[in-house]
N, C-alpha and C positions, 0 to 999 in steps of 0.2 A: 243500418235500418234493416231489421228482419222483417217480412212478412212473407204470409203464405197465401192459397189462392183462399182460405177462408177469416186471412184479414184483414182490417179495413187496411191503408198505406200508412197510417198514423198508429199501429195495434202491436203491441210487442207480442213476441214471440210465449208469452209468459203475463207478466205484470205491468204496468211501467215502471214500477219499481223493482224492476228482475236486473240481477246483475248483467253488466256485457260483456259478452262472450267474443273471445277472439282469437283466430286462429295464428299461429306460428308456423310457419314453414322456412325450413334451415335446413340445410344437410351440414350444418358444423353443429354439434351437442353442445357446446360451450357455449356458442351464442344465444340456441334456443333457451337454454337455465339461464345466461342472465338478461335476456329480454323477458323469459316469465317470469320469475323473480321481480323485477324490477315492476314491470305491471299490475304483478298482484299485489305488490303494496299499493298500488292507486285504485284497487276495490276490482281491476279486472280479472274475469275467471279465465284464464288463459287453454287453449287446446294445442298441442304442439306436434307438429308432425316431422318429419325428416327426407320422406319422398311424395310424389306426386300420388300416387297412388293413396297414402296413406290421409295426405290432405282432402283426397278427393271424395274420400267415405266422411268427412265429418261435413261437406257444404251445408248438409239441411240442418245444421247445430248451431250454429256461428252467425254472431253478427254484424263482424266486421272481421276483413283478412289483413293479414301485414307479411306481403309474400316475399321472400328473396329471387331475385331474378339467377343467379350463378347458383343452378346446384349440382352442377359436374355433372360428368358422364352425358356431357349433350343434352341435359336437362334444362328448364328453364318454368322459374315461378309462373312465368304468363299463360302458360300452358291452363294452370290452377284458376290462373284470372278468368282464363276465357269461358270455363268450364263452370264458373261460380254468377260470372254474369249471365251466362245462356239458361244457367238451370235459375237464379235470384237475383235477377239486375237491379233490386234493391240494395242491397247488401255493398260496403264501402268496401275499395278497394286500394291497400297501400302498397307500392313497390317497394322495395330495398335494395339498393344496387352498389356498387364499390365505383364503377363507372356509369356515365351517360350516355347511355345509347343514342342511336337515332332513331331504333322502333320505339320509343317511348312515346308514349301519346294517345297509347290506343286503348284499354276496356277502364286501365287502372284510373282511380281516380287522384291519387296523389303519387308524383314520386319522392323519395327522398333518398339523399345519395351519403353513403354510409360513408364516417371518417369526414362527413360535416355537415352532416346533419346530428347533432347531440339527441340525447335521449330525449331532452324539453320538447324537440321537436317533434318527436312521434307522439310526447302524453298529448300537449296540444292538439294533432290533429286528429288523434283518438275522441278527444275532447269535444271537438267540432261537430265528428261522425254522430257523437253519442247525442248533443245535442239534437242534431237532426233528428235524429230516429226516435229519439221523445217526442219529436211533434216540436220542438220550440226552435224559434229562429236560429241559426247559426250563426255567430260571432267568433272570428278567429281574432285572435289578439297577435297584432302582428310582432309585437314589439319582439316576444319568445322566440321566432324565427329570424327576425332581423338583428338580432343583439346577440345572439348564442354562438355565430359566428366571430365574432370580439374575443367573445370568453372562452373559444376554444384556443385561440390564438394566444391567447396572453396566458392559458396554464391554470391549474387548480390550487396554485399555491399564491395565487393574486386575488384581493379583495377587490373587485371589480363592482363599479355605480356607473350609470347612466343616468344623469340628470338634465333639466332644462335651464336655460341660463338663470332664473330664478331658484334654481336649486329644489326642483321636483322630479321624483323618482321618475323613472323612466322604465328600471331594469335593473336587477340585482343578481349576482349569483349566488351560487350555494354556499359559497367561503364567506363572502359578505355577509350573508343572512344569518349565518353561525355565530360570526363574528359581534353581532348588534344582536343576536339572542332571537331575534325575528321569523315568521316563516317573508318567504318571499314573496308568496301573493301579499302581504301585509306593504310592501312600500311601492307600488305604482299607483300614482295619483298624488301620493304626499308628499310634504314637502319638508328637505331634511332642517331647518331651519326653524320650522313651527314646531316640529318632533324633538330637536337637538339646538334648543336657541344657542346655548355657549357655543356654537358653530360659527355664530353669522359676523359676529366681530373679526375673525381673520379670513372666512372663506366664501362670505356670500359676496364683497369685489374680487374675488381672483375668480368664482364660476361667471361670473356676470363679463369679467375682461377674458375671459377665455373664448365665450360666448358671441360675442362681441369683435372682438379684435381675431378671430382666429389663430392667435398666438397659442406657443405650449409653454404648462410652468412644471417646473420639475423643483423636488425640494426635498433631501435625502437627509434633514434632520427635523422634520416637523414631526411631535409627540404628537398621540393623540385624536389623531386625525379624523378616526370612525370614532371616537367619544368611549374607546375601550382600549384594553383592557383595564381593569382598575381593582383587578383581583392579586394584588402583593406585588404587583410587577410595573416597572415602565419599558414601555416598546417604540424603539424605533423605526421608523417606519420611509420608507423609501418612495416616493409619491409622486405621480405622473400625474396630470391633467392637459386631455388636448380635446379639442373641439370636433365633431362629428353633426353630419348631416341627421337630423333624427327622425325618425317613419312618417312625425306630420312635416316633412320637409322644412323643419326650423332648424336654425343652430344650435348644438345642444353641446356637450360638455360628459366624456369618460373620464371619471376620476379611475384611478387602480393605486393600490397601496401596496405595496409587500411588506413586510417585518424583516430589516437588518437585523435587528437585535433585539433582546428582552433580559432586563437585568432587576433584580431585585429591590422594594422600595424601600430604600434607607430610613 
């Protein structure tokens, strides 16, 4: 949320429709290109800095910070934090850290701790800030934070689902969604079953006893599984499903798939 002392608390810095601006602070180059990078495909105009100094000339630009707490030489992003709330306590403010401190607590408004927190977890709470600062309610969606942990765990070469014992989406990842041709905001809410019926004859009792019974089913020659591929090929597929606690505190159900193999359709 940008404002100045000539705007209202609800008044962008610009338009409402003005892109949002956000600052980078790194002292690794690497990470600044591909956190801006990454950002600017989701429409944010990114400002990048490397030291304190440098972050501290762009405060009255930006409208939201996403600072690194470790930047050598006895530096520290807080420094930036304290200096950005004193001069815009409007203005959101995210840590980035490798570890958890015990000073954590103090101007920033969000931490996230680097190596597990995924990138979903910074567009999200980017997403949140931005909301704010247009003036509209803020809605965080918890699932993107509580699920992304899962999918860092199991690996980018797993088709990963969260569903509810009725076989509604919960949470998808990026492999999954590629995988069903989908984006990912498209399957939470739905239900894979109304989407995918030749599903439910073998998989809507094994989510519902999974569900259920908190039992795990494992199954390393089911074809098929995610309703693809059916481009020349048949894939086997190597398939976990065990039961999980889910953000509305129900029993709910991670399928994950891998692909053993892929062999040509005779």
């Amino acid at each position: 949320m940008s404002t100045t002392e000539h705007d209202s608390p609800l008044t962008l810095v610009q338009t409402p429709t003005a892109p949002i601006r956000v600052l980078l602070l790194d002292d690794q180059p690497d990470n600044l290109l591909l956190r801006s990078t990454i950002l600017r495909k989701y429409g944010y105009v990114t400002e990048t800095a490397s030291t304190i100094e440098e972050a501290e000339r762009m405060l009255d630009e930006i409208d939201i910070a996403v600072l690194d707490y470790h930047l050598g030489a006895g530096k520290f992003g807080t420094e930036v934090a304290n200096a950005l709330r004193a001069r815009r306590p409007q203005v959101p403010i995210i840590i980035l850290s490798a570890t958890l401190e015990r000073r954590f607590g103090g101007v920033e408004d969000m931490h996230l701790l680097k190596g597990y927190s995924s990138i979903d977890d910074l567009v999200t709470a980017l997403r949140s800030f931005e909301a704010k600062r247009r003036g509209r309610p803020v809605v965080v969606d918890a699932r993107d934070f509580f699920y992304s942990r899962i999918n860092m765990a199991m690996g980018d070469d797993v088709a990963l689902e969260i569903l509810d014992g009725e076989g509604t989406w919960q949470y998808v990842n990026e492999t999954c969604a590629r995988v069903l041709e989908k984006p990912r905001e498209w399957f939470p809410g739905r239900n894979m079953f109304e989407e995918m019926p030749e599903l439910a004859a073998d998989w809507a009792d094994i989510l519902r006893t999974v569900a259920e019974t908190r039992e795990t089913y494992i199954d390393r020659t089911f074809r098929g599984v995610l309703n693809l591929p059916t481009k020349g090929e048949r894939w086997v597929w190597n398939v976990l499903a065990f039961p999980i606690t889910l953000h509305t505190r129900e029993t709910g159900v991670v399928l994950t798939a891998r692909a053993l193999d892929r062999k040509p359709l005779v």
